[in-house]
C-alpha positions in Angstrom: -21.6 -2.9 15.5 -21.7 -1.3 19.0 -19.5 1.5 20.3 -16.8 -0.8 21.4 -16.4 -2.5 18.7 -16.2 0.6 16.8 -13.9 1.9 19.2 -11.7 -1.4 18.7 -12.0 -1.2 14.6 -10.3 2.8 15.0 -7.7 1.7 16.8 -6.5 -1.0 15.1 -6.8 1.2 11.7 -4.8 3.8 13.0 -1.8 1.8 14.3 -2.3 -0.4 10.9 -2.4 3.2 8.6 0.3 5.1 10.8 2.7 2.3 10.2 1.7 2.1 6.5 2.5 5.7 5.8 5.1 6.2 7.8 6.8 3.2 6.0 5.7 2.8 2.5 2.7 0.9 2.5 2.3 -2.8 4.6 -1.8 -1.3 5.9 -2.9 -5.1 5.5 -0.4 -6.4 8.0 -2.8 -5.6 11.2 -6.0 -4.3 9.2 -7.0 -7.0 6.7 -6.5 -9.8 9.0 -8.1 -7.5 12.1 -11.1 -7.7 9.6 -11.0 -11.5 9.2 -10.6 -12.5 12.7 -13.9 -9.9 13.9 -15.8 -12.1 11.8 -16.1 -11.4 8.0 -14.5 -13.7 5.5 -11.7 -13.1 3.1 -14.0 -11.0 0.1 -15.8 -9.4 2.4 -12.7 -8.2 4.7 -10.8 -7.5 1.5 -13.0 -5.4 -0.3 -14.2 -3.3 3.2 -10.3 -2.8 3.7 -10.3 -1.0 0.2 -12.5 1.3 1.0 -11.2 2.2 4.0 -7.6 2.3 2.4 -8.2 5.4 0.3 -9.1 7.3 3.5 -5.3 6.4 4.4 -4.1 8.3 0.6 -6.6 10.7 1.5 -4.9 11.6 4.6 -1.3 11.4 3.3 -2.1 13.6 0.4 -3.8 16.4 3.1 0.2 16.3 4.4 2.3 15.7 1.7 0.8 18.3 -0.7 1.9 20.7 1.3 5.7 19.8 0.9 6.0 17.5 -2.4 5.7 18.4 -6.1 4.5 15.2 -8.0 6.2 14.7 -11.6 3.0 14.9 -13.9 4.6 11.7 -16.5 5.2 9.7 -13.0 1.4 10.5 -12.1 0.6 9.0 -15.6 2.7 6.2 -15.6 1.4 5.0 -12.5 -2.4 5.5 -12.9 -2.4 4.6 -16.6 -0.7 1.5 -16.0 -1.3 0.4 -12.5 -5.5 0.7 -12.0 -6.3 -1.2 -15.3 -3.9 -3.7 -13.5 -6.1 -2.7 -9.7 -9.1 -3.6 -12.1 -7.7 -7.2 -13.4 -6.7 -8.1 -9.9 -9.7 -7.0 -8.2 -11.9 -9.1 -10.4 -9.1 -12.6 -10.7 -8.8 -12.6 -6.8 -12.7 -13.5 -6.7 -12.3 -16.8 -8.6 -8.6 -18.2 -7.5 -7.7 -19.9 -4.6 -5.3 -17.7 -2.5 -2.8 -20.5 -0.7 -0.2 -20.0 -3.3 -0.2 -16.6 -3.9 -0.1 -15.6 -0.6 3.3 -18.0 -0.2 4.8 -16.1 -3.2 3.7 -12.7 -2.3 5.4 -13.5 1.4 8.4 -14.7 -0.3 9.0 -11.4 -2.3 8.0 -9.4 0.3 10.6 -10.5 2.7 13.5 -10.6 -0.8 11.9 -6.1 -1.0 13.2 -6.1 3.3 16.6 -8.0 2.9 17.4 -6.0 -0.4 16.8 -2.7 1.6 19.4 -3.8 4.1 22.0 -4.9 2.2 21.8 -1.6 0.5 22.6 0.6 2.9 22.9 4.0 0.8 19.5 2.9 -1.2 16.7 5.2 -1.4 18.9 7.7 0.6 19.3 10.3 -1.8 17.6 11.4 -5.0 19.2 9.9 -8.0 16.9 9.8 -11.0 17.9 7.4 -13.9 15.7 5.2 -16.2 14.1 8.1 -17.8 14.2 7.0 -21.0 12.1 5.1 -23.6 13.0 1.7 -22.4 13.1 2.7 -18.7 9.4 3.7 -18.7 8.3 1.0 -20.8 10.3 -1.7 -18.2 9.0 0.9 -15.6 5.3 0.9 -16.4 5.1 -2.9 -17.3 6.3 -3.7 -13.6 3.9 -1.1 -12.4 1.0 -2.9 -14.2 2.2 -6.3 -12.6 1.7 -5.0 -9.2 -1.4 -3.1 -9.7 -2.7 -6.6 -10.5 -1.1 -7.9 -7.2 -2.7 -4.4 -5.4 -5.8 -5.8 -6.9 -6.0 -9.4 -5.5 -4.1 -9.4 -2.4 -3.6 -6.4 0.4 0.0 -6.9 2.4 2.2 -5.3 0.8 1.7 -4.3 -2.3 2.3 -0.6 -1.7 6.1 -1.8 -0.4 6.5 -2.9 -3.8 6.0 0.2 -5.5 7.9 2.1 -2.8 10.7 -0.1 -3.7 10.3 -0.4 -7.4 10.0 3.9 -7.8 13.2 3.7 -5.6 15.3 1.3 -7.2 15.1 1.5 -10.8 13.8 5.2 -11.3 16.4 6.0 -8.7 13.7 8.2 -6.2 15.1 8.6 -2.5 12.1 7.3 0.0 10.3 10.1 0.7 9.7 10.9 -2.6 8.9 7.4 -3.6 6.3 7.4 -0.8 4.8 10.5 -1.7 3.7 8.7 -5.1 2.3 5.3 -3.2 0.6 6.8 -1.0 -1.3 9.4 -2.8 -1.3 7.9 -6.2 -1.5 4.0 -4.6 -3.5 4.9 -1.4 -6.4 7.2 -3.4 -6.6 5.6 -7.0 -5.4 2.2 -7.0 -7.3 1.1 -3.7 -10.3 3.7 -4.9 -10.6 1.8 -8.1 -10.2 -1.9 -6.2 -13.0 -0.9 -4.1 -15.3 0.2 -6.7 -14.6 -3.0 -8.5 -15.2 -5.0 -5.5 -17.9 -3.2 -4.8 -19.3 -4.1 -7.6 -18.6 -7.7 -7.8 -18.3 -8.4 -4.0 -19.9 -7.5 -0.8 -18.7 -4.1 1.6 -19.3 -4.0 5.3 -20.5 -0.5 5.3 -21.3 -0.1 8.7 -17.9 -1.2 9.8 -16.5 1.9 7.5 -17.0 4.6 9.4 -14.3 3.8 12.3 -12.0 2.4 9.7 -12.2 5.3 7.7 -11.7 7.5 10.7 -8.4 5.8 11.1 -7.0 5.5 7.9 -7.5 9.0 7.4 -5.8 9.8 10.8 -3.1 7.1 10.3 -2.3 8.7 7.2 -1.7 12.0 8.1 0.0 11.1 10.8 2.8 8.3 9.6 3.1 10.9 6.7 3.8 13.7 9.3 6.6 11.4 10.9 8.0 10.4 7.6 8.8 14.1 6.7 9.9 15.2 9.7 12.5 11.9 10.6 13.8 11.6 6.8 14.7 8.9 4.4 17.1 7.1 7.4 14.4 6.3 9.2 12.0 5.7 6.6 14.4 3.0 5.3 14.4 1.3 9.0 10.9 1.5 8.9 10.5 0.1 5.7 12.3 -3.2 6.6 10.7 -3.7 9.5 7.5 -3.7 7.6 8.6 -5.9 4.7 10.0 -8.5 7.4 6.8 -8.5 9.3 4.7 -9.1 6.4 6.6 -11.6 5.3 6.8 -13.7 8.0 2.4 -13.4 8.8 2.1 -13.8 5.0 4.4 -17.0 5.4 3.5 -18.7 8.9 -0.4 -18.0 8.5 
């Protein structure tokens, strides 16, 4: 690629990571089909976006560490249950057509946004519940489900957890996206992109731009998350949802 184009790929991966972080996830909104429309086709662009992804958990990890304490059973929970599901997805996605699953996944992605505003006190204050046997064996199960989805498709997926730590373990949204996008931005997208990797094909010389800006974008949308709060955070996060929902849905 040339300098321009390089310069065009940064750009478009900072707005797309700044948003993500700043929101809960929703990277693949403006990256992944950024990717498809510059040329590469859908494994190609998909597994290049992984990699440049965990530059974006990278980045909000560099910012959030410095303020947030993660729960070490969370951390277990949702990288023992959600990157054997990353793995499964990663290798499905390769072999199934993605019409349908797009639909669906647009569908539920626009439910997550509608949910979140006609709750208006929900993920506004810290309110842990679910901490029980059966709450972390619903809890994990769902967080297996969308490590698959993390795995085969790319808008939206981090939303979901967002929503899911919010809603039934009772997390207020900054913590919620403390866990996405450090545990979901580094580990689940590091382990789709190995797997891809190995399976697929990586643009590595479009990386080094999108990395650039994923790791910016990160730090950044994480910087505006802390400082504005869960209000705007929530705002934010049904914007996203919405938005994702209708490109997932209209093509």
């Amino acid at each position: 690629m040339d300098l321009l184009e390089q310069g065009i790929l940064f750009i478009i991966s900072l707005i797309a990571n700044t948003f993500s972080s700043f929101s809960g996830g929703g990277a693949g909104l403006i990256q992944f089909p950024a990717l498809i429309f510059l040329g590469l086709n859908f494994a190609v662009a998909l597994a290049t976006h992984k990699v440049a992804s965990v530059a974006l958990g990278l980045g909000a990890a560099l910012r959030y560490l410095k303020t947030s304490r993660l729960e070490r059973h969370f951390v277990l929970l949702i990288l023992g249950l959600g990157v054997p599901g990353v793995i499964l997805g990663s290798r499905v996605i390769l072999f199934v057509p993605e019409k349908i699953a797009v639909v669906a996944l647009g569908v539920l992605t626009g439910g997550l946004g509608i949910y979140s505003i006609l709750k208006p006190a929900l993920g506004q204050l810290y309110q842990p519940k679910q901490r029980h046997q059966f709450g972390y064996i619903v809890g994990g199960s769902v967080l297996f489900f969308l490590g698959f989805l993390n795995g085969s498709l790319t808008s939206g997926t981090g939303l979901f957890v967002t929503l899911w730590l919010v809603g039934w373990f009772g997390m207020d949204y900054q913590r919620a996206i403390a866990y996405t996008l450090i545990l979901v931005g580094l580990f689940w997208n590091g382990a789709g992109a190995v797997t891809l990797g190995i399976f697929g094909n990586i643009r590595w010389d479009w990386l080094p731009a999108l990395l650039l800006g994923s790791l910016l974008g990160g730090y950044l949308g994480t910087h505006l998350a802390i400082k504005h709060g869960n209000r705007w955070i929530k705002r934010a996060f049904e914007i996203v949802t919405l938005l994702i929902s209708a490109k997932l849905l209209l093509g």
